[in-house]
C-alpha positions as a Python dict, from the first residue, in 0.01 Angstrom:
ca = {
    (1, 'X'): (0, 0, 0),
    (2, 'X'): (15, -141, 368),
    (3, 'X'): (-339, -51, 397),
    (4, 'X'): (-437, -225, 74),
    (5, 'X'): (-221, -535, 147),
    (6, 'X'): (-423, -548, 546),
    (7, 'X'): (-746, -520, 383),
    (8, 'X'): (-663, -799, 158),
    (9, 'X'): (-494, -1013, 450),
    (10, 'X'): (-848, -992, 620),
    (11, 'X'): (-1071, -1104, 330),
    (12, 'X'): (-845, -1400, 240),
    (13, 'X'): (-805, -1446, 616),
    (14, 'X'): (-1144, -1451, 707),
    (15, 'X'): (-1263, -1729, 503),
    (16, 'X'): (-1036, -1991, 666),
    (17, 'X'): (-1094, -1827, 1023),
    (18, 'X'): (-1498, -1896, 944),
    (19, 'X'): (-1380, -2225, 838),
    (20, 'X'): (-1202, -2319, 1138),
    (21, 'X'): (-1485, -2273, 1418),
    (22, 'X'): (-1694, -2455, 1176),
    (23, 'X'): (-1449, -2760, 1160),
    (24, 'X'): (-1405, -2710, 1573),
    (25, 'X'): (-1751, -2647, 1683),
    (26, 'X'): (-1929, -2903, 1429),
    (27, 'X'): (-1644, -3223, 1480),
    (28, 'X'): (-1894, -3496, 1432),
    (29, 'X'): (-2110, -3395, 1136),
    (30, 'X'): (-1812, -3326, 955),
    (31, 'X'): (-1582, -3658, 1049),
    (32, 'X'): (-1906, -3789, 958),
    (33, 'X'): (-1876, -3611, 608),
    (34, 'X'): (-1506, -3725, 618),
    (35, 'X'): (-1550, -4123, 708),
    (36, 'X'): (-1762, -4131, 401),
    (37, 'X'): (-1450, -4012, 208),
    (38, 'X'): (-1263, -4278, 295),
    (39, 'X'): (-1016, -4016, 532),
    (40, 'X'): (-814, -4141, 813),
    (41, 'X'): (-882, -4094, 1182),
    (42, 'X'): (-1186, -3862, 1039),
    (43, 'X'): (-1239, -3694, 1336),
    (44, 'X'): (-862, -3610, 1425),
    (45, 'X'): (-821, -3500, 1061),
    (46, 'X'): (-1096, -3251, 1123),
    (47, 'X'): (-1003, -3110, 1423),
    (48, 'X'): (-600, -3123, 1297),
    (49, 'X'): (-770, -2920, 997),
    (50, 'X'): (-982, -2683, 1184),
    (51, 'X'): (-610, -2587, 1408),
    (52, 'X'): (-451, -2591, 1079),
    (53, 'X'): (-682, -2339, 918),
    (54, 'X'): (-724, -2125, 1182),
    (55, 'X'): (-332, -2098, 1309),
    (56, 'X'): (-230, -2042, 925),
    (57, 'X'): (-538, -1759, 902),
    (58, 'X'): (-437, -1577, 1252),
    (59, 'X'): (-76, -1553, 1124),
    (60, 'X'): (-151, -1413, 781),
    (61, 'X'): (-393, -1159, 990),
    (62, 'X'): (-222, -1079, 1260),
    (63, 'X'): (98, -1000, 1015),
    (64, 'X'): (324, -1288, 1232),
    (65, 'X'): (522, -1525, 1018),
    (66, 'X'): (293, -1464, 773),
    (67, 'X'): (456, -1665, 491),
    (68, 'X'): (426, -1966, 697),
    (69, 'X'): (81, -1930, 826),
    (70, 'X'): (23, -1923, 397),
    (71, 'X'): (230, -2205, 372),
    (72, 'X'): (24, -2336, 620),
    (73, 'X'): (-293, -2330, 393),
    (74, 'X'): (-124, -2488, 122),
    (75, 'X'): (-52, -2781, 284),
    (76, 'X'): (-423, -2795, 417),
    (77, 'X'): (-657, -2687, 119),
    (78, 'X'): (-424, -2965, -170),
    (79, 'X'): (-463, -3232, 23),
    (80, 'X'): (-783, -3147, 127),
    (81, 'X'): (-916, -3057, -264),
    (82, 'X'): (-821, -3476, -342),
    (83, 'X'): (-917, -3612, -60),
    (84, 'X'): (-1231, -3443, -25),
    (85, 'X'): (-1309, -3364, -342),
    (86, 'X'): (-1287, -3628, -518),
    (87, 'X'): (-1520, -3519, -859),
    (88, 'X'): (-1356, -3803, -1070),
    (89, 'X'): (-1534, -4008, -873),
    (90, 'X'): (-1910, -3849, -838),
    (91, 'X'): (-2146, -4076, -936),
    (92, 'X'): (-2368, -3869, -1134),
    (93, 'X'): (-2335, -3594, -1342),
    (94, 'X'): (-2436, -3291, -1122),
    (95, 'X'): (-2269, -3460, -782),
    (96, 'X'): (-1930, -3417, -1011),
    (97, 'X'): (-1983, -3067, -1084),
    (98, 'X'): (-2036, -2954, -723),
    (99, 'X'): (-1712, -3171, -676),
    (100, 'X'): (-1510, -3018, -925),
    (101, 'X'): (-1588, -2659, -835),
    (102, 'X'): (-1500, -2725, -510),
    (103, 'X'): (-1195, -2890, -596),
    (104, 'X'): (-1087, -2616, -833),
    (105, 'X'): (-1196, -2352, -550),
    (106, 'X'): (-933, -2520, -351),
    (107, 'X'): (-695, -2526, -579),
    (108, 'X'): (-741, -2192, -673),
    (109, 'X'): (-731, -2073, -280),
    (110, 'X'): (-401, -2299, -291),
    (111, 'X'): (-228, -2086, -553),
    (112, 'X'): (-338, -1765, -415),
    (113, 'X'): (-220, -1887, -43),
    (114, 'X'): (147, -1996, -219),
    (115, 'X'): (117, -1619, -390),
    (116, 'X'): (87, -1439, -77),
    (117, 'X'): (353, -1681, 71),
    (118, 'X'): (572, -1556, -197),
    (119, 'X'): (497, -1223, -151),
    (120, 'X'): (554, -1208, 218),
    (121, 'X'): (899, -1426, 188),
    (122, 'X'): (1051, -1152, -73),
    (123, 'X'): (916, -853, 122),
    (124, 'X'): (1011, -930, 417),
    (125, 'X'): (963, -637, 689),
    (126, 'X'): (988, -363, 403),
    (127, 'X'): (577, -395, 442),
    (128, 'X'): (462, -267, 744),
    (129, 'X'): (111, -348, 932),
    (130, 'X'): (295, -675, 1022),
    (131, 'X'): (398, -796, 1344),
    (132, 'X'): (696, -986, 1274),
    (133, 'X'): (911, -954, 929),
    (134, 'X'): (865, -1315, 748),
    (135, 'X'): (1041, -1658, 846),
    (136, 'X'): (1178, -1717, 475),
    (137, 'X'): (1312, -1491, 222),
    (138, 'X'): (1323, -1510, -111),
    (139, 'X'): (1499, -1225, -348),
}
């Protein structure tokens, strides 16, 4: 199983790591993307994202704290699927449908990141291929 579980730790991992350069190595165009979504301080969202994403991923990976780093992504990809994703608002029919998949892709990466949160909190160290045990617990 601790094989299993580390294989599945870097697919969901890598995503968000791939996601993270982007957001760091592409600021502008994307605070661009952001200012026309109405978000705060686009470009500091952006990069606070991109650190976000990529501290939450490495943690999950790397097996340290890695209910928080999933915690983490929670807190990133909700407010990020409303803000950003805003399909009740598209102004035409196929603009909302790109919107709402994305929106329900985050959403859906949301649940699985508070899954694997959960997971890791009521394991605890009993899972090995970790570096640390996790910071919560839940029985």
């Amino acid at each position: 199983m601790d094989v299993l579980v580390l294989i599945g730790r870097v697919l969901f991992a890598a995503l968000f790591l791939n996601s993270a350069v982007g957001h760091l190595t592409h600021t502008q165009a994307m605070a661009g993307y952001a200012a026309s979504k109405k978000v705060p301080s686009p470009k500091a969202a952006v990069l606070a994202s991109g650190v976000v994403q990529g501290v939450g991923a490495l943690m999950i990976l790397l097996g340290v704290w890695p209910d928080l780093g999933a915690l983490l992504l929670v807190l990133f990809l909700v407010p990020t699927a409303v803000l950003m994703h805003d399909f009740w608002a598209a102004p035409d029919g196929e603009a909302r449908q790109n919107e709402m998949i994305q929106f329900l892709k985050d959403i859906a990466l949301a649940g699985a990141a508070l899954m694997l949160m959960a997971f890791f909190a009521h394991v605890d160290t009993d899972l090995g291929l970790t570096l640390t045990g996790s910071l919560f617990s839940i029985d």
